[in-house]
Every structure is written in C-alpha cells, then in structure tokens.
PyMOL Python script that loads the backbone (N, CA, C, O; Angstrom):
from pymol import cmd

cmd.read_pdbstr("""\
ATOM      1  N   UNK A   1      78.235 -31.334  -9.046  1.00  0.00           N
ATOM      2  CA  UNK A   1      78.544 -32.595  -9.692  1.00  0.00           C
ATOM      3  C   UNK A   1      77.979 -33.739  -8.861  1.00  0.00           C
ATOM      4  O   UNK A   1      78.103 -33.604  -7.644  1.00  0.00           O
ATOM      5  N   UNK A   2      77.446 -34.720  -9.258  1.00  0.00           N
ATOM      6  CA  UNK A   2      76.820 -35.315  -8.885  1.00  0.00           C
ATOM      7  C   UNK A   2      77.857 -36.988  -9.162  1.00  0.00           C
ATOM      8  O   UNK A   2      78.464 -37.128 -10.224  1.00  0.00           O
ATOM      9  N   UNK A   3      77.889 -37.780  -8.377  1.00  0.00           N
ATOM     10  CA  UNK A   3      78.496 -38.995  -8.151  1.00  0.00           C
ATOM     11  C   UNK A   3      77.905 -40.271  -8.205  1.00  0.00           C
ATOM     12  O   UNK A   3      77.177 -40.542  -7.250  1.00  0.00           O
ATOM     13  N   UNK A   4      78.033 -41.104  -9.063  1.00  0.00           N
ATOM     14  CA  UNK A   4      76.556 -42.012  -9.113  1.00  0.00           C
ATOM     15  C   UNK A   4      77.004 -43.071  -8.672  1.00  0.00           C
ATOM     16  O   UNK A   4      78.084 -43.127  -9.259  1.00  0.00           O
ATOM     17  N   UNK A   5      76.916 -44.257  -7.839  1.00  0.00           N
ATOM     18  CA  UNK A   5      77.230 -45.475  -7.544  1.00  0.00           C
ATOM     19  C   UNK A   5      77.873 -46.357  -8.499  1.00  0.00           C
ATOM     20  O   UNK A   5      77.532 -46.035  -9.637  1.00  0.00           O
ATOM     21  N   UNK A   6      78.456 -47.079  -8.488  1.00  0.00           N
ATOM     22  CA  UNK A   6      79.093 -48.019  -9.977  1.00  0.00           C
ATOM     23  C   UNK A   6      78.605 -49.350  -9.333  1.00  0.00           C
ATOM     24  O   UNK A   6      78.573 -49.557  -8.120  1.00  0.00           O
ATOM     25  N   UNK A   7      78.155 -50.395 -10.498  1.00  0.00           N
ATOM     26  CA  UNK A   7      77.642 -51.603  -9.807  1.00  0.00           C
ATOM     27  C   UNK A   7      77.835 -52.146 -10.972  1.00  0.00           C
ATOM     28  O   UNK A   7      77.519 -51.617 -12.038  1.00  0.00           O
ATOM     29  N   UNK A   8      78.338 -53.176 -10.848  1.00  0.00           N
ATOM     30  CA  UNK A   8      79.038 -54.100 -12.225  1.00  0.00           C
ATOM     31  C   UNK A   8      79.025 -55.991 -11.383  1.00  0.00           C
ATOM     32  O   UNK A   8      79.637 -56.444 -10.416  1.00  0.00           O
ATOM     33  N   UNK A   9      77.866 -56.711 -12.495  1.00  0.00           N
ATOM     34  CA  UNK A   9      77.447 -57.718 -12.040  1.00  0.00           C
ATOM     35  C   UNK A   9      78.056 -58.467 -13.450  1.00  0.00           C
ATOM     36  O   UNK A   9      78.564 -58.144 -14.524  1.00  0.00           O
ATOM     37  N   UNK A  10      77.563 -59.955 -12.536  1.00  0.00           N
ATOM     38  CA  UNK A  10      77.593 -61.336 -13.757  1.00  0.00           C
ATOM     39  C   UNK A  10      76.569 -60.682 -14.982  1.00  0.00           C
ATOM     40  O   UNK A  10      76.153 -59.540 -15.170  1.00  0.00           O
ATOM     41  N   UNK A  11      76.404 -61.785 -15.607  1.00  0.00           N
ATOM     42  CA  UNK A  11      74.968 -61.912 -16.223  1.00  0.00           C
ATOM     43  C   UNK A  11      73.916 -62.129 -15.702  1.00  0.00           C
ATOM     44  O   UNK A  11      73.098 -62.044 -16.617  1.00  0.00           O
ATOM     45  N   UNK A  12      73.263 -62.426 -14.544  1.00  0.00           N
ATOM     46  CA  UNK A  12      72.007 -62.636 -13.695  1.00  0.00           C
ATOM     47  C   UNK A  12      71.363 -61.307 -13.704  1.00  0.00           C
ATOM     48  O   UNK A  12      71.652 -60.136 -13.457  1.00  0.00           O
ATOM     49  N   UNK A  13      70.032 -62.245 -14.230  1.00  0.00           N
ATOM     50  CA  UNK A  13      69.202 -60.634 -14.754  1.00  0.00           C
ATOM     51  C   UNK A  13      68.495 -60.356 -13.454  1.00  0.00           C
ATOM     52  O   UNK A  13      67.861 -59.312 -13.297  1.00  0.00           O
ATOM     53  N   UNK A  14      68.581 -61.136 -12.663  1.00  0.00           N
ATOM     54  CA  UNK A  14      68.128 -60.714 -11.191  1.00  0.00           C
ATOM     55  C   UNK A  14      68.132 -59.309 -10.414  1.00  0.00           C
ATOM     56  O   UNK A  14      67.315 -58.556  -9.883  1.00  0.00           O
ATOM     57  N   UNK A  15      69.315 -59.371 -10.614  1.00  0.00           N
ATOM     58  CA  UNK A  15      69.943 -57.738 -10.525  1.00  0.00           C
ATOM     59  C   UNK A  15      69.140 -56.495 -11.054  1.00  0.00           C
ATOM     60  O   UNK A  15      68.914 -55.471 -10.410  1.00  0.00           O
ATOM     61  N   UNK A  16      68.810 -56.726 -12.143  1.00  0.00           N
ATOM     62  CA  UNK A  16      68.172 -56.029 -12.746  1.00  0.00           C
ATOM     63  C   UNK A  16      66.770 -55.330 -12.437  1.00  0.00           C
ATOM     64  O   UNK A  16      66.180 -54.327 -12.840  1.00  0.00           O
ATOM     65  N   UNK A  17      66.523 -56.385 -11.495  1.00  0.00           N
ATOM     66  CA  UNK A  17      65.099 -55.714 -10.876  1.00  0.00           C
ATOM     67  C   UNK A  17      64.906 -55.852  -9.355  1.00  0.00           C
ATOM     68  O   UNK A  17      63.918 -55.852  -8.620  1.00  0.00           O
ATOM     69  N   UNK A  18      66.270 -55.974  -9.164  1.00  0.00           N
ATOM     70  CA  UNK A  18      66.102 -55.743  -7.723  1.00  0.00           C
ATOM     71  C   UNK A  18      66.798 -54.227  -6.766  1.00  0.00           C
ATOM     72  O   UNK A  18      66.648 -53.734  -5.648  1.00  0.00           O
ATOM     73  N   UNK A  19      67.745 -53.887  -8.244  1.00  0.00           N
ATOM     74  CA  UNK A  19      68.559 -52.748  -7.680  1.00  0.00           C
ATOM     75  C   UNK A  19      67.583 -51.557  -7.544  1.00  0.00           C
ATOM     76  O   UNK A  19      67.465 -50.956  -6.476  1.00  0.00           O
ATOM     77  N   UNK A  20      66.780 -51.182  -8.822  1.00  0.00           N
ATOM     78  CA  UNK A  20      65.818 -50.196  -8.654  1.00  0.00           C
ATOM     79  C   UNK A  20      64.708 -50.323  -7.349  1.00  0.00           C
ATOM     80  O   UNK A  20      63.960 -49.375  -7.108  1.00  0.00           O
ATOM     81  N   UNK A  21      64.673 -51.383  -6.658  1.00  0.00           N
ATOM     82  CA  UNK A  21      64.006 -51.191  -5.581  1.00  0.00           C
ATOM     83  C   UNK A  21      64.941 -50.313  -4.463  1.00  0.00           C
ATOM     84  O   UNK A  21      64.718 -49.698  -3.421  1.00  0.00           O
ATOM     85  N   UNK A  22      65.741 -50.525  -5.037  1.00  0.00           N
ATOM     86  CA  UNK A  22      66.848 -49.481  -3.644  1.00  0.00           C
ATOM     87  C   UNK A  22      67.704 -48.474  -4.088  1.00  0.00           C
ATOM     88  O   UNK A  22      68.560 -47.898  -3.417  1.00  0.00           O
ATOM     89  N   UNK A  23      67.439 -48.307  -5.192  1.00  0.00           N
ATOM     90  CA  UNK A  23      68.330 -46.899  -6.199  1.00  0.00           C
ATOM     91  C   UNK A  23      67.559 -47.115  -7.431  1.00  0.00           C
ATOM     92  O   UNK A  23      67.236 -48.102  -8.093  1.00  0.00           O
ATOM     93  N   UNK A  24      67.262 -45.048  -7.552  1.00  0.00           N
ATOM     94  CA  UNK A  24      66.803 -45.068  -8.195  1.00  0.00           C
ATOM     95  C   UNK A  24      67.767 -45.178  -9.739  1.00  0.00           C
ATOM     96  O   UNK A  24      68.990 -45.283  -9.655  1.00  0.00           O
ATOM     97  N   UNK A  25      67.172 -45.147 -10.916  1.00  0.00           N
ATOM     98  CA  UNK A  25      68.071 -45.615 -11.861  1.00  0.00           C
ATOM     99  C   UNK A  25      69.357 -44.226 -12.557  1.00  0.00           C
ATOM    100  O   UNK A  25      70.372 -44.341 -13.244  1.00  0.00           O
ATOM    101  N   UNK A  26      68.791 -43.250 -12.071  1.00  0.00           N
ATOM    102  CA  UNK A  26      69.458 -42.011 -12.340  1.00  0.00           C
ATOM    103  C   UNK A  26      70.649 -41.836 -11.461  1.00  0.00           C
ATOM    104  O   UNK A  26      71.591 -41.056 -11.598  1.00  0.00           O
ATOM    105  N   UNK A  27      70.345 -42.986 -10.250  1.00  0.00           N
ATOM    106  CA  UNK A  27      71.688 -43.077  -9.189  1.00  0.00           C
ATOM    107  C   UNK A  27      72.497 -43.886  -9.234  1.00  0.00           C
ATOM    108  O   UNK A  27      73.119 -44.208  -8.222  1.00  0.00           O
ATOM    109  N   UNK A  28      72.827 -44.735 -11.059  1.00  0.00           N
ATOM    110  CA  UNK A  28      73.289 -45.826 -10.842  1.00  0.00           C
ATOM    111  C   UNK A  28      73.801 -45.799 -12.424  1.00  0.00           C
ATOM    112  O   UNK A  28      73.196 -45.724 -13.493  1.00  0.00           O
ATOM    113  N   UNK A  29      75.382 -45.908 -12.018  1.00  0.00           N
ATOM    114  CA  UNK A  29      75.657 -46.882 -13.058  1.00  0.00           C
ATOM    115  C   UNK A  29      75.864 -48.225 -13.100  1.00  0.00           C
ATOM    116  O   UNK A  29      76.673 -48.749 -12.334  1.00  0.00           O
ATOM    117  N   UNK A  30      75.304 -48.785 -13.811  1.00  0.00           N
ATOM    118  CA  UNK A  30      75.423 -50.488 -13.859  1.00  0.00           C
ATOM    119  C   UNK A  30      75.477 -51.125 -15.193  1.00  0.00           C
ATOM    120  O   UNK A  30      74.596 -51.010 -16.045  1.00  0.00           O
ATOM    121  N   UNK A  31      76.544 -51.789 -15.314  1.00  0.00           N
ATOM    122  CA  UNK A  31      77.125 -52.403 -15.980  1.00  0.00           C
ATOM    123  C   UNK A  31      77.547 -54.312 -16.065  1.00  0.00           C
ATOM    124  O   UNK A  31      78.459 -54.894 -15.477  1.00  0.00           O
ATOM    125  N   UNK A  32      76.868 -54.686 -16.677  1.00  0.00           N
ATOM    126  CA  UNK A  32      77.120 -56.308 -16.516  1.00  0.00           C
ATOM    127  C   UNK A  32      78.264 -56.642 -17.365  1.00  0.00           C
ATOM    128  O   UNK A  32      78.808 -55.763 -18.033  1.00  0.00           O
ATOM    129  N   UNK A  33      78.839 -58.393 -17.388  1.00  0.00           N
ATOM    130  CA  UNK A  33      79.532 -58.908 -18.061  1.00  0.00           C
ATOM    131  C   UNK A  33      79.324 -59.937 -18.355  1.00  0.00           C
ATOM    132  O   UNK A  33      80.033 -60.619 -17.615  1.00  0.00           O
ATOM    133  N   UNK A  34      78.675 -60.692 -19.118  1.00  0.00           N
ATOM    134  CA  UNK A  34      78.365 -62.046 -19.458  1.00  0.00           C
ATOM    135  C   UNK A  34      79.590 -62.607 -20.204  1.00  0.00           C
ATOM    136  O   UNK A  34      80.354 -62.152 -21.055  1.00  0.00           O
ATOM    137  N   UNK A  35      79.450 -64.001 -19.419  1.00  0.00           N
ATOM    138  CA  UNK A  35      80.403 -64.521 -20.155  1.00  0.00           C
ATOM    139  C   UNK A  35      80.137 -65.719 -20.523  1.00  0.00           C
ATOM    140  O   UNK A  35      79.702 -66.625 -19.812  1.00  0.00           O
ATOM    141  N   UNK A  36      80.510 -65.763 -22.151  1.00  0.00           N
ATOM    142  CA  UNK A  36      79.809 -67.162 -23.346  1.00  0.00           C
ATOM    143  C   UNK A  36      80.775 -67.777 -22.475  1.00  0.00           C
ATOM    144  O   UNK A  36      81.564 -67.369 -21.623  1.00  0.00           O
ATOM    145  N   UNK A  37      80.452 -68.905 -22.972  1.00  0.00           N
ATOM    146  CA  UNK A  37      81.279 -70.159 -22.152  1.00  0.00           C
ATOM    147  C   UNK A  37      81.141 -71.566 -23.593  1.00  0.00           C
ATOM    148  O   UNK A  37      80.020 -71.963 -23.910  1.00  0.00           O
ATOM    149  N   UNK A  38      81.974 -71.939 -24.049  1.00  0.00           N
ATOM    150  CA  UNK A  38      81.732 -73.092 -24.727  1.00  0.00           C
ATOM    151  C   UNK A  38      82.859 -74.581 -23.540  1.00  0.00           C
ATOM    152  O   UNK A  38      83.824 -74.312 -22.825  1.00  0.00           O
ATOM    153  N   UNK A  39      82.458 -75.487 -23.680  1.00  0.00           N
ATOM    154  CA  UNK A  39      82.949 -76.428 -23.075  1.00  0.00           C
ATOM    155  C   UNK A  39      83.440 -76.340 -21.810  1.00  0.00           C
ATOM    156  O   UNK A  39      84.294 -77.127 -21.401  1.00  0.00           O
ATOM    157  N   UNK A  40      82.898 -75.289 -21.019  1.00  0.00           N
ATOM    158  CA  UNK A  40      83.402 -74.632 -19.805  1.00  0.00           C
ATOM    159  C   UNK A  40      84.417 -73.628 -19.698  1.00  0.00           C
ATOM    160  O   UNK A  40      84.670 -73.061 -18.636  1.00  0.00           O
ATOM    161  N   UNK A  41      85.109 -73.356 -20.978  1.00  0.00           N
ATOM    162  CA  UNK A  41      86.056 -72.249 -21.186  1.00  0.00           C
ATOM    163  C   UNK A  41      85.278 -70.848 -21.285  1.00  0.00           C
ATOM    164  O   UNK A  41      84.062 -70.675 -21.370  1.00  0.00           O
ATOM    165  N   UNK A  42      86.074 -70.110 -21.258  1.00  0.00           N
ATOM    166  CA  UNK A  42      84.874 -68.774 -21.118  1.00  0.00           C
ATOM    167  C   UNK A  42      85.322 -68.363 -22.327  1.00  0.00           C
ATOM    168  O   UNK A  42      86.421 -67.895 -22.029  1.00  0.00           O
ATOM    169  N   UNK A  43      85.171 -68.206 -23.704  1.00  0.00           N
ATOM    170  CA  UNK A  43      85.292 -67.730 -24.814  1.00  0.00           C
ATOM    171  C   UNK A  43      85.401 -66.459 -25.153  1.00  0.00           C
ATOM    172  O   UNK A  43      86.480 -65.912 -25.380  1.00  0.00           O
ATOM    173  N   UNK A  44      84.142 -65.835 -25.218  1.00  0.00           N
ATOM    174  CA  UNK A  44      84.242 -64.148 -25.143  1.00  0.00           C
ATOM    175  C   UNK A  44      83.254 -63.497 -23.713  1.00  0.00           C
ATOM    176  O   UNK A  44      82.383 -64.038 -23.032  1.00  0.00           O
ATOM    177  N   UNK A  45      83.736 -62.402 -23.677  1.00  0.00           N
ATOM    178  CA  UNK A  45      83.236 -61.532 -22.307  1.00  0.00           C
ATOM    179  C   UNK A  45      82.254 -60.528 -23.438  1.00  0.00           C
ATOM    180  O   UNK A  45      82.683 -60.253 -24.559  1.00  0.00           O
ATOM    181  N   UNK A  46      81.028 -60.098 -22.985  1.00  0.00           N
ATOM    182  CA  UNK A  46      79.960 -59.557 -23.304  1.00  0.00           C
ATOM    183  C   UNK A  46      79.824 -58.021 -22.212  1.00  0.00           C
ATOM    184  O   UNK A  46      79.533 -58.096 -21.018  1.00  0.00           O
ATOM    185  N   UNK A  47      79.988 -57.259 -22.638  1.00  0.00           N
ATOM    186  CA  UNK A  47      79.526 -56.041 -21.490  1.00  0.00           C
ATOM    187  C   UNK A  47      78.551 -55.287 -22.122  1.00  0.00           C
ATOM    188  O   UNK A  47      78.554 -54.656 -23.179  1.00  0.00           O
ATOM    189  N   UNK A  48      77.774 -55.465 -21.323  1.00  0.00           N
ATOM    190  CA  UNK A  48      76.278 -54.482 -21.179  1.00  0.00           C
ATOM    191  C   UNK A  48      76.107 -53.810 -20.190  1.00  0.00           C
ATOM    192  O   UNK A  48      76.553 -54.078 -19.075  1.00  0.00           O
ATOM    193  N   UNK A  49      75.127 -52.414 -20.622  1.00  0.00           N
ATOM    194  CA  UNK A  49      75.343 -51.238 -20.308  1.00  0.00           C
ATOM    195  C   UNK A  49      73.600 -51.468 -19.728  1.00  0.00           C
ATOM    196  O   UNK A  49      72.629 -51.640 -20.465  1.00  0.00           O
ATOM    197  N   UNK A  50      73.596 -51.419 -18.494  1.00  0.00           N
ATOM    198  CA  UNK A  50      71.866 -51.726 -17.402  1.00  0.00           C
ATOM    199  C   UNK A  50      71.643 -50.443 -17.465  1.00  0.00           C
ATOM    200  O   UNK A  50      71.182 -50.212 -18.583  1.00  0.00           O
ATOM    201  N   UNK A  51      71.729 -49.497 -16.855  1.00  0.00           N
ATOM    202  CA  UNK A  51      71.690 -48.098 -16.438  1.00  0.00           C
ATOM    203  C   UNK A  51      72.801 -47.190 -16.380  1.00  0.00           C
ATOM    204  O   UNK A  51      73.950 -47.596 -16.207  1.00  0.00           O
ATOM    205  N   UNK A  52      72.630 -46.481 -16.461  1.00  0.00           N
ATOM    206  CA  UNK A  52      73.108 -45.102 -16.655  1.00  0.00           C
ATOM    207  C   UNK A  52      73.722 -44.996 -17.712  1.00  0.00           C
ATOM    208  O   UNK A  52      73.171 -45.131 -18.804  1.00  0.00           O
ATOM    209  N   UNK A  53      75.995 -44.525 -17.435  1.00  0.00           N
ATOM    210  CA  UNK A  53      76.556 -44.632 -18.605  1.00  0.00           C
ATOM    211  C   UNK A  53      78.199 -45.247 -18.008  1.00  0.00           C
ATOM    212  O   UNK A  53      79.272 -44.657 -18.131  1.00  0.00           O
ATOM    213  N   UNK A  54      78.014 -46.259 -17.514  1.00  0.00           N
ATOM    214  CA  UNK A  54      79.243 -46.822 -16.911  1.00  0.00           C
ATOM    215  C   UNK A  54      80.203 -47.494 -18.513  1.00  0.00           C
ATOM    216  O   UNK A  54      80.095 -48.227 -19.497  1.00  0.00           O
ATOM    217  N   UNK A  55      81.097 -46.586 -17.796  1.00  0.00           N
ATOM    218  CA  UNK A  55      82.808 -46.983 -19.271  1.00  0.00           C
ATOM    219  C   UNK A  55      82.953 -48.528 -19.261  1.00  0.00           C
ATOM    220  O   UNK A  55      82.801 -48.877 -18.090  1.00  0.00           O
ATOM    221  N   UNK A  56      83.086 -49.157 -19.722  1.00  0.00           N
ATOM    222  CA  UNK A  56      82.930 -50.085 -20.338  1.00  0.00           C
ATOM    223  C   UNK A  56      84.703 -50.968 -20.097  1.00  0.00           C
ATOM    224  O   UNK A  56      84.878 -52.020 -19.482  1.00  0.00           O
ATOM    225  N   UNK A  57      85.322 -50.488 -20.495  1.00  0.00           N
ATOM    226  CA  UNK A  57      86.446 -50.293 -19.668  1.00  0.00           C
ATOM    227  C   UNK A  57      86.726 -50.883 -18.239  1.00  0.00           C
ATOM    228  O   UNK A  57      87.697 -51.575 -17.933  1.00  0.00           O
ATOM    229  N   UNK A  58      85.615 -50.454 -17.355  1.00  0.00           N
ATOM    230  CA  UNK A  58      85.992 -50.309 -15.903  1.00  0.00           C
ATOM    231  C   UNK A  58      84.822 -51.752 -15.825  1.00  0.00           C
ATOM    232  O   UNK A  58      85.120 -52.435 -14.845  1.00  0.00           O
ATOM    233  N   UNK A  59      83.653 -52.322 -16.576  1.00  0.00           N
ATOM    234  CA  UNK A  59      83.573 -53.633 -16.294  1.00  0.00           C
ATOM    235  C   UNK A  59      83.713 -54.761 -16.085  1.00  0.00           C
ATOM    236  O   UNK A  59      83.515 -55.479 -17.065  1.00  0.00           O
ATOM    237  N   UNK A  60      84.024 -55.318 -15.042  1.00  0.00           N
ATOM    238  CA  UNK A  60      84.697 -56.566 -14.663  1.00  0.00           C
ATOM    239  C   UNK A  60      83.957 -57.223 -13.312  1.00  0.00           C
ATOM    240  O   UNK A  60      83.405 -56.495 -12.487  1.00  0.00           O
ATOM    241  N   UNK A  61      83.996 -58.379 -13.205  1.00  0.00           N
ATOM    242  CA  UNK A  61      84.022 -59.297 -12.231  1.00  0.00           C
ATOM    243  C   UNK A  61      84.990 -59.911 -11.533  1.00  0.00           C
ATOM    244  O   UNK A  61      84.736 -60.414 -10.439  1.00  0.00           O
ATOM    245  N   UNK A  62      86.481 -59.957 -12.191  1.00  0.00           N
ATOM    246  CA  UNK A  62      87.100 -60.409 -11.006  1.00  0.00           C
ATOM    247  C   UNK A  62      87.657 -60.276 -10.069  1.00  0.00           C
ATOM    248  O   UNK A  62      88.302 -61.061  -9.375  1.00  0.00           O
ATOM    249  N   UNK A  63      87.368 -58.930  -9.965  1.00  0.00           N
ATOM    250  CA  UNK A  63      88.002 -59.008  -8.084  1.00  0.00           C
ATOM    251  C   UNK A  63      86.729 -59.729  -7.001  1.00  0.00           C
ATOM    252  O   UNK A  63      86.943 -60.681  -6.251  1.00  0.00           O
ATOM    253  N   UNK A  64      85.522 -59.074  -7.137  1.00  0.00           N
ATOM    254  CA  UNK A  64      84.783 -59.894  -6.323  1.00  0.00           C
ATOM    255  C   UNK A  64      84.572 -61.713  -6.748  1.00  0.00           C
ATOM    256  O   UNK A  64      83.954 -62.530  -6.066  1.00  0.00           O
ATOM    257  N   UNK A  65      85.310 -61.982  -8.092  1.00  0.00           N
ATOM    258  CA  UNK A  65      85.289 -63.607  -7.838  1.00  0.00           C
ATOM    259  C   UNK A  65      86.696 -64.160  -7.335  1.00  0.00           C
ATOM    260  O   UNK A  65      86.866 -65.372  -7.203  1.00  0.00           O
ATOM    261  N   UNK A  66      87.674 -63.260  -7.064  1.00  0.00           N
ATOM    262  CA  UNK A  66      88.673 -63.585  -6.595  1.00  0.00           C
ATOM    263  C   UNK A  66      88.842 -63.593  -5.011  1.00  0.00           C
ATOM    264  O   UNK A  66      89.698 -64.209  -4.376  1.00  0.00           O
ATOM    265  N   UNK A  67      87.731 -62.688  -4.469  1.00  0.00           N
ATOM    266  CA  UNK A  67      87.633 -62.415  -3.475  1.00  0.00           C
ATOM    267  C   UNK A  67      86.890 -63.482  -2.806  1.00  0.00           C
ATOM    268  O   UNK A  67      87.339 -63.951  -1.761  1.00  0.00           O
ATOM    269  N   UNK A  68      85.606 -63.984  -3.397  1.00  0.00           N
ATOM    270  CA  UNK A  68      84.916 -65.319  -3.107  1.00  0.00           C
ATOM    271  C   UNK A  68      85.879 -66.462  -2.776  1.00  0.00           C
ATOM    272  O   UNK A  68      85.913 -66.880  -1.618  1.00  0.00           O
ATOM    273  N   UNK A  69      86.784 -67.075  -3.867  1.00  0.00           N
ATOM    274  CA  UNK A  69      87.904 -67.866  -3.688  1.00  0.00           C
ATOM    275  C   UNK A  69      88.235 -67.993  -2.846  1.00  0.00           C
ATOM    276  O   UNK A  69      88.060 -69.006  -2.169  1.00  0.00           O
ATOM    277  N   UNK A  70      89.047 -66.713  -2.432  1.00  0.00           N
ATOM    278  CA  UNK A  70      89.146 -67.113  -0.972  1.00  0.00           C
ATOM    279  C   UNK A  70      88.834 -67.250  -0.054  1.00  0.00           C
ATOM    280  O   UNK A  70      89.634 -67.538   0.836  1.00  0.00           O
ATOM    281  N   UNK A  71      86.880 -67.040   0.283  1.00  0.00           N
ATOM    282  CA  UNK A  71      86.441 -67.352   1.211  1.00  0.00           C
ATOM    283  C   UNK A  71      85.950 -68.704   1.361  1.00  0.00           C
ATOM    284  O   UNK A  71      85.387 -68.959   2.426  1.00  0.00           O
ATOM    285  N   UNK A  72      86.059 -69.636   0.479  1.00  0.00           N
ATOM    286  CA  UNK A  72      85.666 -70.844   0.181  1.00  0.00           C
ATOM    287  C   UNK A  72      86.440 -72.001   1.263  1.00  0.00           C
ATOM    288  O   UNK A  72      86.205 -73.204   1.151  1.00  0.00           O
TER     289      UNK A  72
END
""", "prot")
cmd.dss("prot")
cmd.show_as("cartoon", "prot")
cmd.util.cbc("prot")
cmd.orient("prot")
C-alpha cells in the first residue's frame, strides 16, 4: 500500500506548478479551495481536485490560516 502526501491549498495556481517540481504527481494528493468572495464575505467555498484523488471532505484551509493569525 502505498501512502501519498495530502496537500490542500488556497486558490493560487502557483502551486500548481511548483509542487511537481518536487513530487511527482502520482505522489500527491492535492486538493484546493477557492473561495468566491462577494463584498469581502466569502460566499461559497469551491474544492478542486489538482492531482491525484484527495476526498473532498478532508479540504480545507483553516487550520493553516488559523495558525498564521497567530503568528501575526
């Protein structure tokens, strides 16, 4: 059985072409979350599926933006 990394970003498509320089894509699940925003409210959450087959479910951002917070 094989264990694949989980990597779950913003929307920055940056990511997107920088991870395959350091994993290959068969070693990765990655999963984004965009989030619409009207008037600065965040309206609906968007999850997209980058690579592999990460549950959809388990996509999120806020612990690492909660975690930022407090380094501020």
């Amino acid at each position: 059985m094989q264990t694949k990394i989980e990597v779950f970003t913003d929307g920055n498509d940056d990511y997107t072409y920088v991870l395959p320089d350091y994993y290959a894509d068969t070693c990765i699940d990655y999963g984004q979350l965009a989030k619409i925003r009207e008037k600065r409210r965040v309206i609906h959450k968007e999850k997209r599926t980058i690579y592999g087959s990460p549950c959809h479910s388990d996509i999120e951002t806020t612990d690492i933006e909660n975690f930022n917070g407090i380094l501020r």
